[in-house]
C-alpha positions in Angstrom: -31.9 22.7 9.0 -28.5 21.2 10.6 -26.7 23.6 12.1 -22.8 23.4 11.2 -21.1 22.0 14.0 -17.2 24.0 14.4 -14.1 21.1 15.7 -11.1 21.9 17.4 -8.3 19.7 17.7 -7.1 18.7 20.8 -5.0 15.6 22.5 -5.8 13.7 25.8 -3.0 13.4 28.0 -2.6 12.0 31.7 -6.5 12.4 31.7 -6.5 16.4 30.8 -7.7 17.9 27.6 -5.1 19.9 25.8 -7.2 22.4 23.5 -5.3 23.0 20.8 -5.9 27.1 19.7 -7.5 27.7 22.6 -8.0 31.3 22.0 -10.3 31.0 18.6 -12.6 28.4 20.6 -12.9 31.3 23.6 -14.2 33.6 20.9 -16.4 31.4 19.2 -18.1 29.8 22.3 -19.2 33.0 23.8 -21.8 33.2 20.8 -23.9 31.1 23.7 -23.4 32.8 25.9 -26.5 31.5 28.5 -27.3 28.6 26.5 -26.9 24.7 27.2 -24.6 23.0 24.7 -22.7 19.9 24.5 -19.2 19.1 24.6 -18.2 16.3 22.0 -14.8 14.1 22.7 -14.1 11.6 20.0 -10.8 10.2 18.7 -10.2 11.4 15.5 -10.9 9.1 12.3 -8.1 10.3 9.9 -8.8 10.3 6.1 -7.5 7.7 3.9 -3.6 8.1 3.3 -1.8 9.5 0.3 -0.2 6.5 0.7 -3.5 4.4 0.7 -4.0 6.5 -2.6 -1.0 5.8 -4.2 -1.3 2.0 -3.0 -5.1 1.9 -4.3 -4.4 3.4 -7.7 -0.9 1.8 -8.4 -1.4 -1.6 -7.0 -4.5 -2.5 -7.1 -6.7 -0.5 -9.2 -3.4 -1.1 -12.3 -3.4 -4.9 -11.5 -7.1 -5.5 -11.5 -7.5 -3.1 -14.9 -4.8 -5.0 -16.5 -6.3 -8.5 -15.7 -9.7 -8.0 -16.4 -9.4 -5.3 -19.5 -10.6 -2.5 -17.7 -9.5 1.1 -18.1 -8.2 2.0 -15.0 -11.5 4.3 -14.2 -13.9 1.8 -15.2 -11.8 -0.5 -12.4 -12.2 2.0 -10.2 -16.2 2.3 -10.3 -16.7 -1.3 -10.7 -15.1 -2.2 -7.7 -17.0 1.0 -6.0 -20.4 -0.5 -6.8 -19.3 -3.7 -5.4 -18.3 -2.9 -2.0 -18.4 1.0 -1.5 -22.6 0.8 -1.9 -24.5 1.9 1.0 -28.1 1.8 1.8 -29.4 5.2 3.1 -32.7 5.1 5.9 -35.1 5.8 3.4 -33.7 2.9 1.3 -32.0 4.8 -1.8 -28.7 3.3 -2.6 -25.8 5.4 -3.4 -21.9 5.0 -3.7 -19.5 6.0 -1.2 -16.4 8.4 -2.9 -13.2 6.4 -2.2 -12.2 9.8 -0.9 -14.8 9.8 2.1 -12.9 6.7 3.2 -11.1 6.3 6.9 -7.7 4.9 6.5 -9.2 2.1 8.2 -12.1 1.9 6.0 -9.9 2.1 3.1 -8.1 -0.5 4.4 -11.2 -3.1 4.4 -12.1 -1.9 0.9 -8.9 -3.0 -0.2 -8.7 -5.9 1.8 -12.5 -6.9 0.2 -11.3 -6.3 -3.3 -7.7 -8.2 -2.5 -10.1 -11.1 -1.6 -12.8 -11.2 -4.5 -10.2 -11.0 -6.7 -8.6 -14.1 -5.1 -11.0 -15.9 -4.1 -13.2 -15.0 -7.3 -11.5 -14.0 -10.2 -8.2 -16.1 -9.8 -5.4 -13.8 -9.6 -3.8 -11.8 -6.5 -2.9 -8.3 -5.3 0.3 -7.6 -3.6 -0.6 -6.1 -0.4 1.5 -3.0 0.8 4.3 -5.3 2.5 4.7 -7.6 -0.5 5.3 -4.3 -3.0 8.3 -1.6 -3.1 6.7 2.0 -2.2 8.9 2.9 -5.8 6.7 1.0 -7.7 3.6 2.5 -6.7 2.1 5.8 -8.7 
């Protein structure tokens, strides 16, 4: 069984960490009290944008549905078949939620369906720069 695993957020500056709420991880961290345990320092892999939602669903999930005769949804899971499909160690398949995405993983799934659809299907989608934030959803 996998234990749950607490995060605090915290910054790195001039080589010091500065522990953001110190106080709660005091409390929680004299629970082992004795024990070995690891500290973990990774930068932080932020979530995929409300703007990389709006972009997604607006831009390229409307153009792509409107080309091809898709509803909107059935856009939406084609193109997460295509390139959100990840193979697990056993070797089951399953599809990644567009919501699990990393603003830069989110940013390669776009980039991968701004491609096919080039490159395959023989019309473009405006990237972010080439498209008004007003005429996104």
């Amino acid at each position: 069984m996998q234990k749950l695993i607490k995060k605090w957020s915290c910054a790195v500056r001039n080589g010091k960490l500065d522990i953001f709420n110190r106080e709660a991880l005091g409390e929680y961290v004299k629970q082992f009290d004795g024990r070995d345990c690891y500290l973990i320092v990774a930068p932080v892999e932020w979530q995929r944008s409300n703007p990389q939602n709006r972009y997604y669903w607006g831009v390229i999930i409307t153009t792509a549905a409107a080309a091809l005769g898709y509803t909107p949804e059935e856009m939406h899971e084609v193109f997460r078949f295509m390139f959100l499909r990840v193979q697990d160690d056993n070797g089951f398949y399953r599809v990644r939620s567009t919501t699990e995405l990393t603003t830069s993983e989110a940013e390669e799934y776009y980039a991968n369906i701004r491609a096919f659809c080039a490159s395959e299907l023989g019309f473009s989608i405006p990237e972010p720069n080439e498209i008004e934030l007003k005429e996104w959803v």
